[in-house]
C-alpha positions in Angstrom: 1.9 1.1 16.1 0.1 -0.1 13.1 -2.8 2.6 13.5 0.0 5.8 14.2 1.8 4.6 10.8 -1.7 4.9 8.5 -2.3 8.2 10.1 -3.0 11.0 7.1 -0.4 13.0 6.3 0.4 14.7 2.8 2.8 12.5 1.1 6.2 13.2 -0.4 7.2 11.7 -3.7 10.5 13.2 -3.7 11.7 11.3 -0.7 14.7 8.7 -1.0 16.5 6.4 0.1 19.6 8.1 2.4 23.0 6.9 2.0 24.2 8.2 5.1 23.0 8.7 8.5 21.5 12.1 9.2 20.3 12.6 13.0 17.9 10.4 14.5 18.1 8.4 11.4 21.0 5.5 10.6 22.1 3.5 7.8 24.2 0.5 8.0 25.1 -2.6 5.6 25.8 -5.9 5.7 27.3 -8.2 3.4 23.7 -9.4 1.7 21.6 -6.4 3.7 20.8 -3.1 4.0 19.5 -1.6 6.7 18.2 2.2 7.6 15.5 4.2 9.5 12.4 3.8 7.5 11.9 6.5 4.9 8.0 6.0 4.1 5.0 4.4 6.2 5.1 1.8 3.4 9.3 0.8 4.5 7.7 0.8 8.7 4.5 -1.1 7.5 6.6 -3.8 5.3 9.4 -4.3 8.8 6.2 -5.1 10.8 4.4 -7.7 8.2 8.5 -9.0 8.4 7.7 -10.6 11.8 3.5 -11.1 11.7 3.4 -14.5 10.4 2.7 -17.3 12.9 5.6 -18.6 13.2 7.5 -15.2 14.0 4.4 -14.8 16.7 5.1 -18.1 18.3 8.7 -16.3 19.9 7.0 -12.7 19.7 3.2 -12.7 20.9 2.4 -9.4 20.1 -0.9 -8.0 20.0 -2.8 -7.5 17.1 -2.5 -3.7 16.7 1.0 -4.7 16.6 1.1 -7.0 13.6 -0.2 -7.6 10.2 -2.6 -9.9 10.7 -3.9 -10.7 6.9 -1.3 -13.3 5.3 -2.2 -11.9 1.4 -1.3 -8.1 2.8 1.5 -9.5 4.4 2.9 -11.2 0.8 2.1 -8.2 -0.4 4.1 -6.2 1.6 6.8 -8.1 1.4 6.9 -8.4 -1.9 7.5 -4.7 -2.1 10.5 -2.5 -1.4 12.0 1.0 -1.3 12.4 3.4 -4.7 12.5 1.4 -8.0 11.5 -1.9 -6.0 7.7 -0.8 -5.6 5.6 -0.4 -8.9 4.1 2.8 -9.4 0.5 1.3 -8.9 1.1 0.4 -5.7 1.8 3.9 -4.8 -0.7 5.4 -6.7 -3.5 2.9 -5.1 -2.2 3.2 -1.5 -0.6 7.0 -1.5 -0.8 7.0 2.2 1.9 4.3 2.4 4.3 7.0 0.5 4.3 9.3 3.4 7.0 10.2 5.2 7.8 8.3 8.2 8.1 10.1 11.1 10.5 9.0 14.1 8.6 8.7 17.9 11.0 9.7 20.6 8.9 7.3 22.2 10.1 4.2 20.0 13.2 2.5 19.7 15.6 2.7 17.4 13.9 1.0 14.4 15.0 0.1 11.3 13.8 -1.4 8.0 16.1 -4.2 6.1 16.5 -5.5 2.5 18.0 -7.4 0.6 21.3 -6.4 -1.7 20.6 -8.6 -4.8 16.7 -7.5 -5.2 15.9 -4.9 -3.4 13.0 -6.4 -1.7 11.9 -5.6 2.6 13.4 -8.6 4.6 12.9 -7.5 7.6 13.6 -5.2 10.5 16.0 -4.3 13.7 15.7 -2.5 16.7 17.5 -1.2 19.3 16.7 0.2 22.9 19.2 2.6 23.7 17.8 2.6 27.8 18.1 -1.0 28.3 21.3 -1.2 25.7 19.3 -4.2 24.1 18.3 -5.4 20.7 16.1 -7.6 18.6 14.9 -8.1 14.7 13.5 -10.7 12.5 13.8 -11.8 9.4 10.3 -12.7 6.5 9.6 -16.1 6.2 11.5 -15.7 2.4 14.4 -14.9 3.8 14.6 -17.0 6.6 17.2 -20.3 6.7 19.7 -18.7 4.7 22.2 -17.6 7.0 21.1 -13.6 7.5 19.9 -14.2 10.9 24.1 -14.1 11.4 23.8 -11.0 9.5 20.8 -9.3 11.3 22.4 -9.4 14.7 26.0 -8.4 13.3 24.0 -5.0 12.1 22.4 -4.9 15.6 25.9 -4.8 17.1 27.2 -2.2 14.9 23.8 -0.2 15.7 24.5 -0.2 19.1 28.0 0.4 19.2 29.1 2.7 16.1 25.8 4.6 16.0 24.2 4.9 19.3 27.5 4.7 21.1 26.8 1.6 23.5 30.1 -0.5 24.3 27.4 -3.4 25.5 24.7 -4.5 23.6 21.9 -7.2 24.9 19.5 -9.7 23.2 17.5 -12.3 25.1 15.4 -15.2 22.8 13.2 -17.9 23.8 15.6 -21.2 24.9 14.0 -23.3 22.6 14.5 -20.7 19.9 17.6 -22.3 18.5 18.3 -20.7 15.0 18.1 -17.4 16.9 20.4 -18.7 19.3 22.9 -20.0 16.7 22.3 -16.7 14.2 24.0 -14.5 18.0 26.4 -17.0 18.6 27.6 -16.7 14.7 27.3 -12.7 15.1 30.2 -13.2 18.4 27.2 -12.6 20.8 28.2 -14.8 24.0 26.0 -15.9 26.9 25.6 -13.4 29.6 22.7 -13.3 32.9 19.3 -12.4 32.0 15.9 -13.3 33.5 15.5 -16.8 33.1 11.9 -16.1 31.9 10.1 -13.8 30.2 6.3 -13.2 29.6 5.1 -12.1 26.3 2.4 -9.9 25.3 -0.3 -12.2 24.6 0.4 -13.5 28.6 2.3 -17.1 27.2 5.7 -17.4 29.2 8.8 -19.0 28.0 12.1 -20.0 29.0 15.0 -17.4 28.1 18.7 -17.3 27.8 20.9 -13.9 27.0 23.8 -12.9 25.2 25.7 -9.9 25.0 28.4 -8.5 22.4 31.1 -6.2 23.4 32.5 -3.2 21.2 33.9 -0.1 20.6 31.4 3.2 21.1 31.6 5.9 19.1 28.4 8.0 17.8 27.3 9.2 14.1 24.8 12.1 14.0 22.3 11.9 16.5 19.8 14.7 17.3 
């Protein structure tokens, strides 16, 4: 993913953050986070370095074309966010990172999050529309404060008011508990799933699954 974001493209200064969904792209809120379909490479790159520190690869085990691996570019990163939340210099020393973002029929439904109060990325959520399931993470900065809650309650409305799904999945490690209790705060409730589940990097861990129930409807969509 990583190496398809960086690809060269002329950039766009005159892109913004949208305010309402548009098709193929949403926008939702929370009560401390924002969430929409990533504008620039730099919003896509900053929702990957979201989840790329160990302890978010512990659960994940991605690959490492699938990550951020350097901790300081990660910091970075995430120190950043959309519009007035990025200095200038940043821009001007990486202008690939202020091109546009373009969507991948081949990707889920993916989305960028940050925080109300500053502004800065805080992580991401994603939704896949064929198996009506979603997931997300939170940076370290942001984690233990409650948003996990948040995060999924934005997944549910993803899935229901935007890409029309009256069920929406999400299946987490056993031993994962703050994920557990973050879907069980968001209304998730248990539901049958594989009891295991075998993650990129080949480890295997024990899994439980939840499901949340809702109204569908649809916004624009292509």
């Amino acid at each position: 993913m990583i190496r398809s974001l960086l690809r060269r493209r002329r950039a766009d200064p005159g892109l913004a953050i949208p305010d309402v969904c548009t098709p193929g792209r949403h926008v939702l809120a929370t009560r401390h986070l924002r969430f929409y379909t990533p504008v620039t490479k730099l919003d896509a790159l900053a929702a990957i370095a979201a989840g790329a520190d160990p302890e978010a690869q512990h659960w994940q085990g991605n690959q490492m074309d699938q990550v951020v691996p350097d901790a300081d570019v990660r910091r970075t990163l995430l120190g950043m966010g959309p519009a007035d939340a990025t200095p200038r210099w940043f821009t001007r020393s990486n202008p690939e990172l202020a091109e546009p973002f373009e969507l991948d029929p081949d990707m889920p439904e993916f989305m960028v999050c940050v925080r109300r109060d500053s502004g800065q990325y805080a992580g991401y959520l994603e939704l896949h529309r064929d198996s009506a399931e979603i997931g997300g993470n939170l940076a370290p900065d942001h984690r233990g404060q409650g948003l996990g809650a948040e995060l999924f309650l934005a997944g549910a409305e993803l899935a229901h008011s935007h890409a029309g799904l009256p069920t929406v999945r999400a299946g987490t490690a056993t031993e994962n508990l703050a994920c557990r209790r973050a879907l069980e705060r968001a209304g998730f409730v248990p539901a049958p799933g594989p009891a295991r589940h075998t993650l990129p990097d080949g480890r295997e861990m024990d899994t439980v699954w939840y499901r949340h129930e809702g109204a569908a409807s649809a916004c624009a969509r292509p």
